[in-house]
Biotite code that builds the C-alpha atoms (Angstrom):
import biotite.structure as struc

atoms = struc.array([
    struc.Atom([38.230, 48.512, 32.737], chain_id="A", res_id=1, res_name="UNK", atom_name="CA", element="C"),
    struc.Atom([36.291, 48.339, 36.061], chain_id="A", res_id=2, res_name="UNK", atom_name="CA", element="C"),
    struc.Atom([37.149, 49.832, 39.052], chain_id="A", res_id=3, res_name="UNK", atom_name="CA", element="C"),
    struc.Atom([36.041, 48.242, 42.647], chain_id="A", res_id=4, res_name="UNK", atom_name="CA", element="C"),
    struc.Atom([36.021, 51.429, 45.054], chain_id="A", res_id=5, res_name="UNK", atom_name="CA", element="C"),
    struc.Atom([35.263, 49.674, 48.057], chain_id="A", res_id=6, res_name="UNK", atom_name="CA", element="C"),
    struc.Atom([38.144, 46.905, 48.408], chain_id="A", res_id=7, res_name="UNK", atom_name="CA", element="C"),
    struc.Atom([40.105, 46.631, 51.730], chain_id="A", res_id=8, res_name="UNK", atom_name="CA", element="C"),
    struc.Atom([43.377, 46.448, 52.716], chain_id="A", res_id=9, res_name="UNK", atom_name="CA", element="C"),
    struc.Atom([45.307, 46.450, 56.732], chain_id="A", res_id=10, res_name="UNK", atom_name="CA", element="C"),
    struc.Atom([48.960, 47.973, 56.087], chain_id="A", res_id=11, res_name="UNK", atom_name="CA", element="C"),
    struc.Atom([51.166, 45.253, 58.341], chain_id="A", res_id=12, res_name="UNK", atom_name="CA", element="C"),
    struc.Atom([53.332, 48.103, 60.184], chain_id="A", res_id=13, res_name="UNK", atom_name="CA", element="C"),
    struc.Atom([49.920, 50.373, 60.921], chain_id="A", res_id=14, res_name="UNK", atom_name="CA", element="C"),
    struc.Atom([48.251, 47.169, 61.511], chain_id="A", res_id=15, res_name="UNK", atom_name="CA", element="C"),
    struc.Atom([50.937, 45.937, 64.315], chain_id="A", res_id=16, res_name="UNK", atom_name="CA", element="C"),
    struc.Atom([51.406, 49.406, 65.844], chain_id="A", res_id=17, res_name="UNK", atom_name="CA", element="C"),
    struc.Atom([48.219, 49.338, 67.119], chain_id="A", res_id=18, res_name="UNK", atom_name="CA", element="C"),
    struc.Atom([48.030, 45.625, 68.315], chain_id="A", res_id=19, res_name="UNK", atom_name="CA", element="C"),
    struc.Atom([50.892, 46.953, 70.107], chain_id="A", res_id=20, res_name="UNK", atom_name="CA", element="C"),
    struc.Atom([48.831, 49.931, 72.209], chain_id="A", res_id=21, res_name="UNK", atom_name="CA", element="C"),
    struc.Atom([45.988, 47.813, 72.088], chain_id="A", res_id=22, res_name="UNK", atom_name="CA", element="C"),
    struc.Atom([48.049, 44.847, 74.640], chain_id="A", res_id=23, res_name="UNK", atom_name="CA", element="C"),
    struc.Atom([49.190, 47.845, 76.520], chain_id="A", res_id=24, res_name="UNK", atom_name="CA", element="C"),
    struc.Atom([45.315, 48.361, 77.581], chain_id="A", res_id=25, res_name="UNK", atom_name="CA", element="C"),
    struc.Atom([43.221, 46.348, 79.533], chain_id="A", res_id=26, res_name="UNK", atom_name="CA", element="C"),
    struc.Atom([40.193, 45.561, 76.982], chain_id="A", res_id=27, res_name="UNK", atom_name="CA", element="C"),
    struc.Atom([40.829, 41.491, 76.327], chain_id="A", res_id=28, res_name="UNK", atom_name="CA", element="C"),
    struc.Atom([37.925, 42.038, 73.430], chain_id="A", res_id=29, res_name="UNK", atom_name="CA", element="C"),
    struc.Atom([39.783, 44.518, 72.241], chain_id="A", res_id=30, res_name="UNK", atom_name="CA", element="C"),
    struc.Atom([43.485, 43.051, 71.778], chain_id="A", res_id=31, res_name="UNK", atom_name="CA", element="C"),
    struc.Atom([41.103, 39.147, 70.571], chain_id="A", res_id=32, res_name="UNK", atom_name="CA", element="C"),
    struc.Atom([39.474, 41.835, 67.615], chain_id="A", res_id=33, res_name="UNK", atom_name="CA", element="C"),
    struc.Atom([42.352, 42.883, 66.546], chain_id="A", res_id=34, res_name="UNK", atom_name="CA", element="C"),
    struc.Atom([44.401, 39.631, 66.715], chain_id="A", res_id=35, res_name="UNK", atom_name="CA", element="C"),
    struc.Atom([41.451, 38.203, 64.058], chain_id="A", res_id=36, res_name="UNK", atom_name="CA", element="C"),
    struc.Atom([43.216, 40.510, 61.914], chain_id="A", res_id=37, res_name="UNK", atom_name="CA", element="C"),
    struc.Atom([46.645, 38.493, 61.680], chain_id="A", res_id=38, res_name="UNK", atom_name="CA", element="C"),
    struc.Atom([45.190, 35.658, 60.478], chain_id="A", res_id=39, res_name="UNK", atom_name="CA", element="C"),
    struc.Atom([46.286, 35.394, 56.401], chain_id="A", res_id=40, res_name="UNK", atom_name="CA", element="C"),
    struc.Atom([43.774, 36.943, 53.938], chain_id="A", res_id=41, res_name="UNK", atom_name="CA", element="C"),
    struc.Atom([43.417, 38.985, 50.986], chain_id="A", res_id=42, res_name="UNK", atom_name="CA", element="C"),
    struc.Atom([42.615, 41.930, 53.415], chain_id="A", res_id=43, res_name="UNK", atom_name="CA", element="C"),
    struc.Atom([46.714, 41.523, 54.469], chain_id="A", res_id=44, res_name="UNK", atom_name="CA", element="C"),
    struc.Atom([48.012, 39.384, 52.007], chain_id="A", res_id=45, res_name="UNK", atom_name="CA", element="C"),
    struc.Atom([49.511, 40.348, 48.464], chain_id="A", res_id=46, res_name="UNK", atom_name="CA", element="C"),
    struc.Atom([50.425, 36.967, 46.846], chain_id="A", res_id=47, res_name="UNK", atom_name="CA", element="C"),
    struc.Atom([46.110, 35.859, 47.576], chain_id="A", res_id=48, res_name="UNK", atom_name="CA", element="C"),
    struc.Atom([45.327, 39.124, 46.540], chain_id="A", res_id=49, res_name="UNK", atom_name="CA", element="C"),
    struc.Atom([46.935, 39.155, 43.529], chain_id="A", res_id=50, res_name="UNK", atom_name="CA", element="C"),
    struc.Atom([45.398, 35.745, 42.901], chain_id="A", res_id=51, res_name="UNK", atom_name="CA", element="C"),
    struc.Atom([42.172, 36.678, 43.134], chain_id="A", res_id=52, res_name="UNK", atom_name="CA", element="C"),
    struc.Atom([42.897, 39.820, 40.851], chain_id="A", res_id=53, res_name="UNK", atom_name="CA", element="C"),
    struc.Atom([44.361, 37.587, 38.707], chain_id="A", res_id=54, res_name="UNK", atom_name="CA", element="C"),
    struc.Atom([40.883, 35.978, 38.219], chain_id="A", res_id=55, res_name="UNK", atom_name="CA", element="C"),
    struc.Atom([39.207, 39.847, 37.138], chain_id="A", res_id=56, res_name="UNK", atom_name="CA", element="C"),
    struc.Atom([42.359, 41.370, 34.871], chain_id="A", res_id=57, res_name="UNK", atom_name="CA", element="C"),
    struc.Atom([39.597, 43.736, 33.885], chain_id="A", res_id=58, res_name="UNK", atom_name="CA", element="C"),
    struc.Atom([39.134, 45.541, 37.738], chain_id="A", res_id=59, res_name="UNK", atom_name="CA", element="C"),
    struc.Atom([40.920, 47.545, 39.309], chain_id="A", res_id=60, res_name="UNK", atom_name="CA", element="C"),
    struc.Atom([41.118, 48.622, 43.487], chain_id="A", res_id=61, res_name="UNK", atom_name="CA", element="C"),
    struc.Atom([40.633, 51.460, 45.203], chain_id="A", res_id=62, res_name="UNK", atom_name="CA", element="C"),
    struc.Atom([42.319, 50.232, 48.806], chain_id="A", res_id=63, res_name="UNK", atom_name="CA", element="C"),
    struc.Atom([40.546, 51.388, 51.827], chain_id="A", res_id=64, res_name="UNK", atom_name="CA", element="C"),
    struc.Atom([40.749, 50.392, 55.319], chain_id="A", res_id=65, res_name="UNK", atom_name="CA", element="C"),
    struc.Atom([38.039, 48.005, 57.037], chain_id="A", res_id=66, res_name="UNK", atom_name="CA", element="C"),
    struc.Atom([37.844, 47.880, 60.736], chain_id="A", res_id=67, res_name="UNK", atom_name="CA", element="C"),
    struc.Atom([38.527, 48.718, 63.346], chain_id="A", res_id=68, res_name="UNK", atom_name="CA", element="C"),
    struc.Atom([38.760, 52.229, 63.918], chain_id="A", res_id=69, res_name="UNK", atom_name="CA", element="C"),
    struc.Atom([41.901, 53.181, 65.476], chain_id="A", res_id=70, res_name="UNK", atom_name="CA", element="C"),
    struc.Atom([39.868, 55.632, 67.814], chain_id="A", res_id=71, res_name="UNK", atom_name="CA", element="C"),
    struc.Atom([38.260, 52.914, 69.339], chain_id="A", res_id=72, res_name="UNK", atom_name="CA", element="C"),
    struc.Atom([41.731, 51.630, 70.943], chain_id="A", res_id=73, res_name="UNK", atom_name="CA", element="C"),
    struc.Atom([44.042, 54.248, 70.808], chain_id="A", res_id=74, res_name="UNK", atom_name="CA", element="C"),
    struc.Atom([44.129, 57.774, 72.328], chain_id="A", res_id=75, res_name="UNK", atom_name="CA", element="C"),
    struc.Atom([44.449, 61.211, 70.097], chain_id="A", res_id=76, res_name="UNK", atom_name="CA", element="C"),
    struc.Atom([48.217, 60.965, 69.689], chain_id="A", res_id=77, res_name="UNK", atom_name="CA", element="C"),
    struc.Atom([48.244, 57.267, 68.809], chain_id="A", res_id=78, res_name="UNK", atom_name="CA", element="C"),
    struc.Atom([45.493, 56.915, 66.698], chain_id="A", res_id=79, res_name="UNK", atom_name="CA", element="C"),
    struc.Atom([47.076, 60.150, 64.724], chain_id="A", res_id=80, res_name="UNK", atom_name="CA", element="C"),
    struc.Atom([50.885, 58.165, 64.330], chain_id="A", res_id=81, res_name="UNK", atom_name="CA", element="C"),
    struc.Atom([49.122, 55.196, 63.434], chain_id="A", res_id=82, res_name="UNK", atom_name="CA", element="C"),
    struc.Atom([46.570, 57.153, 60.798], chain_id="A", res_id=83, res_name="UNK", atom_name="CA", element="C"),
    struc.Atom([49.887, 58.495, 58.928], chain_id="A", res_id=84, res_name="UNK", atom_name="CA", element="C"),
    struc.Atom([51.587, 55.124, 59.279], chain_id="A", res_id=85, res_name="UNK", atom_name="CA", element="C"),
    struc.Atom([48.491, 53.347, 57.650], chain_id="A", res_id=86, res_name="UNK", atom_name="CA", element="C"),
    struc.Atom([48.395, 56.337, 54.837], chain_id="A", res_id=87, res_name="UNK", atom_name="CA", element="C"),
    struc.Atom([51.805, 56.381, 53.715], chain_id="A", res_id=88, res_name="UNK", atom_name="CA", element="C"),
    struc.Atom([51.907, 52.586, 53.459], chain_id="A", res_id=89, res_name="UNK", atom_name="CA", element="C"),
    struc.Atom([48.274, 52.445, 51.404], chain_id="A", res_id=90, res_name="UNK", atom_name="CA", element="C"),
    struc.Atom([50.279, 55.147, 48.919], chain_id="A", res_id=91, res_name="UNK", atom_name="CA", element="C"),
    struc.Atom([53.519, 53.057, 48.657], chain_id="A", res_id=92, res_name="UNK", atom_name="CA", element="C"),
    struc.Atom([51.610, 49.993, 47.951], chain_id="A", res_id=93, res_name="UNK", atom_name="CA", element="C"),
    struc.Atom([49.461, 52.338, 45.208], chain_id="A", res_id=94, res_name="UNK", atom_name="CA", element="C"),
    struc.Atom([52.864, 53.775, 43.711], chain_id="A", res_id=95, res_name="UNK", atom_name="CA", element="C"),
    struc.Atom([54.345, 50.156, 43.997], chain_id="A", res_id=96, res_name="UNK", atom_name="CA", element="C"),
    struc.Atom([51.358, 48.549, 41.950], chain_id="A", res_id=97, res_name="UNK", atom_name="CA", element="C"),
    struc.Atom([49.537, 51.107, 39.744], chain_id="A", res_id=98, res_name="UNK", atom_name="CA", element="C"),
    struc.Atom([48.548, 48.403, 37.693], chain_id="A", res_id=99, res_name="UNK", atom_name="CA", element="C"),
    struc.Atom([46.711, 46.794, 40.634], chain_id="A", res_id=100, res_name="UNK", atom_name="CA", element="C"),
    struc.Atom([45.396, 49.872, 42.448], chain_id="A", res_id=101, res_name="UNK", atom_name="CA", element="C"),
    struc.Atom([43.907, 53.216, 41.221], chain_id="A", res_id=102, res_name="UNK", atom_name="CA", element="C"),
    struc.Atom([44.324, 54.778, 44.222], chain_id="A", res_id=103, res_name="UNK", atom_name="CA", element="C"),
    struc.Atom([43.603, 54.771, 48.280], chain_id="A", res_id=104, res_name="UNK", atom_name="CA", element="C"),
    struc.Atom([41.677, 56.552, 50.829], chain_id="A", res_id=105, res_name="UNK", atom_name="CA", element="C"),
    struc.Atom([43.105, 57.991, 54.042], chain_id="A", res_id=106, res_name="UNK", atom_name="CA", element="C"),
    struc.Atom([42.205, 57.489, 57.747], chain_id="A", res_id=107, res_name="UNK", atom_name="CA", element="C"),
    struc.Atom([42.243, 59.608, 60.241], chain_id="A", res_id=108, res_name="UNK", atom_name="CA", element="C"),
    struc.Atom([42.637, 60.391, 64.133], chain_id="A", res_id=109, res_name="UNK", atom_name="CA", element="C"),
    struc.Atom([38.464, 61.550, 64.833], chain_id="A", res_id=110, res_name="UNK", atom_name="CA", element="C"),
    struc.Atom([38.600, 61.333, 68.267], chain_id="A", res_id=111, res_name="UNK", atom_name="CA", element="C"),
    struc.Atom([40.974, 64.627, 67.684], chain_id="A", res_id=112, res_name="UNK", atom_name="CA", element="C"),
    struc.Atom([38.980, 66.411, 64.984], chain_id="A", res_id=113, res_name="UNK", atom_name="CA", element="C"),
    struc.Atom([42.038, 69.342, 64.590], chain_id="A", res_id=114, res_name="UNK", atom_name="CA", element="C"),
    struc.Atom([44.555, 66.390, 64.479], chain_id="A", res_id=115, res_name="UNK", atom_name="CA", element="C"),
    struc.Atom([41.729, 64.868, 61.866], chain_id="A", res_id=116, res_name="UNK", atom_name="CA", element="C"),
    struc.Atom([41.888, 67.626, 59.973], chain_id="A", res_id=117, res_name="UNK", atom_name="CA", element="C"),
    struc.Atom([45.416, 68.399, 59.806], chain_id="A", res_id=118, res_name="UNK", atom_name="CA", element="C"),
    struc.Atom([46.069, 64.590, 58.365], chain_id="A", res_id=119, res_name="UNK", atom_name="CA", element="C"),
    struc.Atom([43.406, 64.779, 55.764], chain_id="A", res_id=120, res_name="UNK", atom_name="CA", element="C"),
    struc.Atom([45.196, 67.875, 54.226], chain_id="A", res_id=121, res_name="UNK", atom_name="CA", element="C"),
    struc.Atom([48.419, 66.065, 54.506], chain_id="A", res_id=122, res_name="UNK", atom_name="CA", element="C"),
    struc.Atom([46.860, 63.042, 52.785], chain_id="A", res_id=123, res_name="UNK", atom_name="CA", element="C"),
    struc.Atom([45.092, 64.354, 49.932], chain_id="A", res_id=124, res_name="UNK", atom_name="CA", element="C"),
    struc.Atom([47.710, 67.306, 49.275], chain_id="A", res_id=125, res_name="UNK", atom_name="CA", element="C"),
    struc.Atom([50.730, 65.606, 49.985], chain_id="A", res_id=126, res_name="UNK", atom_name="CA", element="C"),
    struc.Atom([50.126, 61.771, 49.569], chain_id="A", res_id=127, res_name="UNK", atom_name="CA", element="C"),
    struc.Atom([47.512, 62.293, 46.448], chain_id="A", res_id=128, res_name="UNK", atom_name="CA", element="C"),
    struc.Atom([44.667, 59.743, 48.268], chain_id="A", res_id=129, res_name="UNK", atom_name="CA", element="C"),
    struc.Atom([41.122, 60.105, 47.016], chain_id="A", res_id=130, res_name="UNK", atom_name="CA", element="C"),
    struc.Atom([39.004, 60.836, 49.773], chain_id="A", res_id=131, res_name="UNK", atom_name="CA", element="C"),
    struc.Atom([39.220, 59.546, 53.547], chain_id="A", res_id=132, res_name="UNK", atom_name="CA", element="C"),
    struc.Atom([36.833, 57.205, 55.586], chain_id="A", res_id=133, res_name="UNK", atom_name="CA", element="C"),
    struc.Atom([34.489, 57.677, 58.150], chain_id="A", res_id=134, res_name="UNK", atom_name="CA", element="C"),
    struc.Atom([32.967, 55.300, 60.721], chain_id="A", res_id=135, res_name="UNK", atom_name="CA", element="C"),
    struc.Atom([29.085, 55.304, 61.169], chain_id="A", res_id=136, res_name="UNK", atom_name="CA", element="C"),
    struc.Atom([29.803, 56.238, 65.026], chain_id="A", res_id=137, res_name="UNK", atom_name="CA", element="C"),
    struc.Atom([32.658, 57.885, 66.188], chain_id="A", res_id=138, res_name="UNK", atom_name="CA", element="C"),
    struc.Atom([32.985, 56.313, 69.216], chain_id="A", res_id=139, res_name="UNK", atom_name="CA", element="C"),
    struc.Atom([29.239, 56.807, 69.878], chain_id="A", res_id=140, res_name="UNK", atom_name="CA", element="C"),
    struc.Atom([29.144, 60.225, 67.755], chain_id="A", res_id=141, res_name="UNK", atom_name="CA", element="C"),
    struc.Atom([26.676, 60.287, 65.353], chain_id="A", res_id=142, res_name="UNK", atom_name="CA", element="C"),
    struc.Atom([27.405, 61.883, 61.790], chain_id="A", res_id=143, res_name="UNK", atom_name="CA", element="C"),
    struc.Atom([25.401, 65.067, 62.385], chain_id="A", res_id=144, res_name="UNK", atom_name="CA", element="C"),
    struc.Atom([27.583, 65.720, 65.051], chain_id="A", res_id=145, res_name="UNK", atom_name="CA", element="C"),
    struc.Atom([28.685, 70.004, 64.641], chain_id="A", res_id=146, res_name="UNK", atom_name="CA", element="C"),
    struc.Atom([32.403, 68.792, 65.348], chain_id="A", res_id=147, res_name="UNK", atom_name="CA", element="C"),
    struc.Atom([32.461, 67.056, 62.200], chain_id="A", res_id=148, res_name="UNK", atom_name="CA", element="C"),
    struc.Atom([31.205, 70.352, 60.130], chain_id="A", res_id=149, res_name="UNK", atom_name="CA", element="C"),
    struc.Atom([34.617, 71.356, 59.324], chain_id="A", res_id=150, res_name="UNK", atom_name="CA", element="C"),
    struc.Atom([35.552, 67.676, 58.020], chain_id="A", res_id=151, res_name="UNK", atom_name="CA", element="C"),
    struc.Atom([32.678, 68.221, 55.555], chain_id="A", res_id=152, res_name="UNK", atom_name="CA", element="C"),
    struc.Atom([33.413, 71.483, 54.109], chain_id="A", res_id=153, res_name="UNK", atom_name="CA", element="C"),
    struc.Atom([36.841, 70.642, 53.864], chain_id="A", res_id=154, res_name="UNK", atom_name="CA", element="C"),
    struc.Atom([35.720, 67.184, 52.096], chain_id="A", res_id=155, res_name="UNK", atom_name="CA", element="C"),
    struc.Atom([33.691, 69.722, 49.782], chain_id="A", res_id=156, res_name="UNK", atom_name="CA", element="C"),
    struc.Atom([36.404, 72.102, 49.283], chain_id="A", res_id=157, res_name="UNK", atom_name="CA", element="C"),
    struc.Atom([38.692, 69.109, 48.141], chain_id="A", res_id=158, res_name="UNK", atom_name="CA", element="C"),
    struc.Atom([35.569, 68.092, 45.867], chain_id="A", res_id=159, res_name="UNK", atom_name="CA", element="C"),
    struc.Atom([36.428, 64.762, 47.083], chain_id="A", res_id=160, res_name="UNK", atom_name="CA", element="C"),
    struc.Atom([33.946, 61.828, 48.701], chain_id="A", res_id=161, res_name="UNK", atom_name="CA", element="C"),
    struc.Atom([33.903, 60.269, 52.238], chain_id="A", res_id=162, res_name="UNK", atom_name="CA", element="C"),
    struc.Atom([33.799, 56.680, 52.305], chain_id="A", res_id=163, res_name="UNK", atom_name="CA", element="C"),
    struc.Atom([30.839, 55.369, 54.857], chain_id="A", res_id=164, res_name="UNK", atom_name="CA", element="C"),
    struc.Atom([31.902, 52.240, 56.685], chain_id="A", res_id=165, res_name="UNK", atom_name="CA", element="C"),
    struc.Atom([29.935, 50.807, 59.622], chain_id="A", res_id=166, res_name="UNK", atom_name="CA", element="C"),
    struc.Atom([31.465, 49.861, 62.781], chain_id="A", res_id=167, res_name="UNK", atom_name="CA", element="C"),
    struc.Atom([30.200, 47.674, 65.515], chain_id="A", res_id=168, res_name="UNK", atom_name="CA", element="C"),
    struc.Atom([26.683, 48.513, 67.678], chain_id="A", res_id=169, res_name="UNK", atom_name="CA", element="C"),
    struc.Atom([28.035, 48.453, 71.204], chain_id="A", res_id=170, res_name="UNK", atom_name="CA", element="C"),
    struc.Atom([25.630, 45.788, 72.397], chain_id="A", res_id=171, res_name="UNK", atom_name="CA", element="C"),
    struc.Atom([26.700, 43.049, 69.005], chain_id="A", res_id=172, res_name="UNK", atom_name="CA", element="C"),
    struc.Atom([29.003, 40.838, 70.733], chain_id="A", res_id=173, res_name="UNK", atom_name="CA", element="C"),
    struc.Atom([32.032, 40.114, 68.572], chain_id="A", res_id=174, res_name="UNK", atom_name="CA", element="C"),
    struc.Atom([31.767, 37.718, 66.300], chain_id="A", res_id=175, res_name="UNK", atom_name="CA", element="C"),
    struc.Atom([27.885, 38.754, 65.337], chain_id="A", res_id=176, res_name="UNK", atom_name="CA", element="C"),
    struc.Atom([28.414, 42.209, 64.170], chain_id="A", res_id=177, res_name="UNK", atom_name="CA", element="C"),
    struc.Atom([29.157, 41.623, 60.510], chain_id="A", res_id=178, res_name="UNK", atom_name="CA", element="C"),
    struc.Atom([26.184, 39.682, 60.148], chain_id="A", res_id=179, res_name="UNK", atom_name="CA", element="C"),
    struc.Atom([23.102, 42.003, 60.851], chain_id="A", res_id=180, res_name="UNK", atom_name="CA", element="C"),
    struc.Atom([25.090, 44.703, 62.755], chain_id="A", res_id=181, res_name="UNK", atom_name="CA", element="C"),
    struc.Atom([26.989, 46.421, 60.071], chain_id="A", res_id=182, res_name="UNK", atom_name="CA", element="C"),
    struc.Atom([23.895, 46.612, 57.810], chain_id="A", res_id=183, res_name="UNK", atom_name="CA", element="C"),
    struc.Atom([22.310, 47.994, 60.858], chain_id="A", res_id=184, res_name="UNK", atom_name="CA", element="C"),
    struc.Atom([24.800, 50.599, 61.460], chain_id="A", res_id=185, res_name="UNK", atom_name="CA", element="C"),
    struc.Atom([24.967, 51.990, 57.833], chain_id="A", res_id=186, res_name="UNK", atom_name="CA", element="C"),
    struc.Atom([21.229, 52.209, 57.290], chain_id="A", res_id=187, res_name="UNK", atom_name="CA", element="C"),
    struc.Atom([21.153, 53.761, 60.310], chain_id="A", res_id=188, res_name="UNK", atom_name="CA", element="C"),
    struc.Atom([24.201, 56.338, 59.684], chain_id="A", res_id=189, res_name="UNK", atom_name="CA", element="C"),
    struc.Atom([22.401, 56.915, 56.120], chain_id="A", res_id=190, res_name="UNK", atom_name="CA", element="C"),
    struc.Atom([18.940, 57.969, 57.896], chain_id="A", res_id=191, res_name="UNK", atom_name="CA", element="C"),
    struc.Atom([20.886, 60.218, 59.872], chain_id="A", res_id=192, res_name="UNK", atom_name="CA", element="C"),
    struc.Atom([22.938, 62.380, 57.966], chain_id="A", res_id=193, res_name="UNK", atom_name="CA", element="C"),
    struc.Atom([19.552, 62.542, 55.932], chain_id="A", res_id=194, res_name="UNK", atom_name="CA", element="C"),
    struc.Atom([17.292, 63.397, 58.360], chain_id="A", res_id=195, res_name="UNK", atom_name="CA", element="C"),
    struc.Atom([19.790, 65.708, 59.757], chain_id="A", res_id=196, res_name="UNK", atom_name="CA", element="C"),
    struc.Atom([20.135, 68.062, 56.488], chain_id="A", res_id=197, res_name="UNK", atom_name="CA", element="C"),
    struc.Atom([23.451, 68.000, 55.867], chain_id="A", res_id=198, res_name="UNK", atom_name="CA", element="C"),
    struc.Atom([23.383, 67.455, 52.372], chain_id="A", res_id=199, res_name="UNK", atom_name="CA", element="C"),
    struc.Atom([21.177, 71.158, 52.411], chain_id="A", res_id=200, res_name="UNK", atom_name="CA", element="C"),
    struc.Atom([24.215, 72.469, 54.214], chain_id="A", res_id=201, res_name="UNK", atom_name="CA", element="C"),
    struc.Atom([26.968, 70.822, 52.625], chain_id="A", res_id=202, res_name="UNK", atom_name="CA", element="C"),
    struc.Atom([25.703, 69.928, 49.023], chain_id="A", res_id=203, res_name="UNK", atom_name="CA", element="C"),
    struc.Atom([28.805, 69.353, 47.557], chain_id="A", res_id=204, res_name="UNK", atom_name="CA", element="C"),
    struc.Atom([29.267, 67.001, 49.678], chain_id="A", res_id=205, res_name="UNK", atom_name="CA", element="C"),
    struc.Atom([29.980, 63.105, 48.429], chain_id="A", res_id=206, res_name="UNK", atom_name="CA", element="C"),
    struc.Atom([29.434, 59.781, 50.609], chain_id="A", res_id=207, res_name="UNK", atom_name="CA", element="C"),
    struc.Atom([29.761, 56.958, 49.075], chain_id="A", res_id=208, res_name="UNK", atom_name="CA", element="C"),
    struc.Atom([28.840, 53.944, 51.347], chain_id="A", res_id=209, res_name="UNK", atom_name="CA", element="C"),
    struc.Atom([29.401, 50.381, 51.423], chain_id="A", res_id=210, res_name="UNK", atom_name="CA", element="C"),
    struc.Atom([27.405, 46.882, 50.960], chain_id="A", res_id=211, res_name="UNK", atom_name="CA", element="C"),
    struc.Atom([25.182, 48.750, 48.613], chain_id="A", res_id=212, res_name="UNK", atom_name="CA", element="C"),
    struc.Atom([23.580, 51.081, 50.428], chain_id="A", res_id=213, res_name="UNK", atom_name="CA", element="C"),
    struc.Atom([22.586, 48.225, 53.234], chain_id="A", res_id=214, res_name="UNK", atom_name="CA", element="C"),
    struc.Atom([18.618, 48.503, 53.859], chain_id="A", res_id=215, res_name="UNK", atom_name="CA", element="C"),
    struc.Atom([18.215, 51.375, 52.255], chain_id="A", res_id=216, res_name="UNK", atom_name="CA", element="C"),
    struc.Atom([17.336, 50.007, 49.456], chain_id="A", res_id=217, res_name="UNK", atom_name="CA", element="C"),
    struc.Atom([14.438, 47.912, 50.308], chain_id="A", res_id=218, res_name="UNK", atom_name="CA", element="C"),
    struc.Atom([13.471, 50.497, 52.984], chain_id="A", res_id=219, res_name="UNK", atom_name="CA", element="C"),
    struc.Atom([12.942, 53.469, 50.607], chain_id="A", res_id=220, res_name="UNK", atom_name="CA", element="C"),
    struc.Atom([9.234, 53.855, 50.400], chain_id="A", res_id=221, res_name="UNK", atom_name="CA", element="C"),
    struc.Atom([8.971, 53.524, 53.938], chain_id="A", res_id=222, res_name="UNK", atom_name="CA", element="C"),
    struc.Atom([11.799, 56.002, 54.639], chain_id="A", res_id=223, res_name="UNK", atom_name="CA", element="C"),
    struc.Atom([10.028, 58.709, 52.716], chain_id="A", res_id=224, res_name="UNK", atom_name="CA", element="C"),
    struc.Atom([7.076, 57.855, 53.639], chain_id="A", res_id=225, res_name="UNK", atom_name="CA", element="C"),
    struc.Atom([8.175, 58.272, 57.583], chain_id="A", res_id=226, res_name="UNK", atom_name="CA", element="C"),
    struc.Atom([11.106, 60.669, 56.879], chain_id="A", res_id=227, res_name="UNK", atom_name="CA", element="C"),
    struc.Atom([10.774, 64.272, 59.025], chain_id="A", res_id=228, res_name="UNK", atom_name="CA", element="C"),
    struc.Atom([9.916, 67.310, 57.905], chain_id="A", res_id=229, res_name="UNK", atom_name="CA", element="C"),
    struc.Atom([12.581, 69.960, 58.081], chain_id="A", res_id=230, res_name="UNK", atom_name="CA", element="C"),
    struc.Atom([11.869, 72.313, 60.770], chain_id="A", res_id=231, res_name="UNK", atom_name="CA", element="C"),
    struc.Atom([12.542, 76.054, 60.156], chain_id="A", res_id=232, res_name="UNK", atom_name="CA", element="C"),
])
């Protein structure tokens, strides 16, 4: 048995509530991101999913939720409905179809890091998900942000990972971001939370991030070759 941990998934009622306070705004990039999102795929469709699984009876998913982040177009209270919405419906779908997926990872409301907080303890004690997902920028944020310290130690105290997925540079037009943008973004986020010490001050602390570690990879010599000394 293998077991993709990176596969995604948009639950339709989480999906739709947030269309909904998306139209309510007055962002027309916004509302034309989000409607990309309707369109049939394995990303929101179970009969092409299964299809395709059908293809790797060997592999197993771990659903997690791809963009956008519902901070980005929903306020505190919002994005926090719509982050339980999206995690009870990942868990049904888990409980539904153990024999298709191992398990799910939460979202959450981060533009409201107490709100944050209180649904990751709901989700991981209550619901029985395996970690929760962060963007690369929280609305601009960067990871090493102090706000997000308690997120971490909480992260460590659950001895569970956060899942790393990139969101859009504010300056990619839509359309352009998955193409160099995200790889941008996660190298970037990955340089950051390095450079910032976190793993020092957190080292229990799991990430796991996506497209294999972006330009990490071929950047490595060059990042330790450049990468800052800590300062004491």
């Amino acid at each position: 048995m293998k077991i993709d941990v990176y596969t995604h998934w948009w639950p339709k009622k989480a999906a739709q509530k947030l269309l909904e306070v998306t139209r309510q705004g007055v962002d027309p990039v916004a509302t034309k991101y989000l409607e990309k999102r309707e369109s049939k795929t394995a990303v929101n469709d179970l009969d092409l999913r299964f299809r395709f699984m059908d293809r790797h009876p060997d592999v197993l998913h771990v659903l997690t939720i791809s963009n956008p982040p519902v901070e980005m177009f929903a306020g505190p209270e919002n994005a926090h409905e719509i982050s339980r919405m999206a995690n009870d419906e990942l868990t049904e779908l888990v409980a539904t179809y153990p024999d298709r997926f191992i398990g799910a990872v939460a979202i959450l409301p981060m533009n409201d890091i107490e709100l944050a907080l209180e649904e990751c303890d709901r989700a991981i004690s209550e619901l029985g998900m395996r970690g929760v997902r962060l963007f690369t920028t929280i609305d601009g944020e960067t990871l090493d942000s102090e706000r997000l310290r308690p997120l971490y130690q909480k992260m460590c105290d659950y001895d569970l990972p956060i899942w790393l997925h990139p969101t859009e540079p504010p300056e990619v037009p839509v359309g352009q971001e998955a193409l160099l943008g995200w790889e941008y973004e996660t190298s970037k986020a990955m340089v950051t939370i390095a450079s910032s010490w976190i793993f020092d001050e957190f080292p229990d602390l799991k990430i796991i991030t996506h497209h294999l570690g972006s330009m990490i990879p071929t950047f490595e010599q060059r990042i330790r070759w450049m990468h800052p000394e800590r300062k004491t």
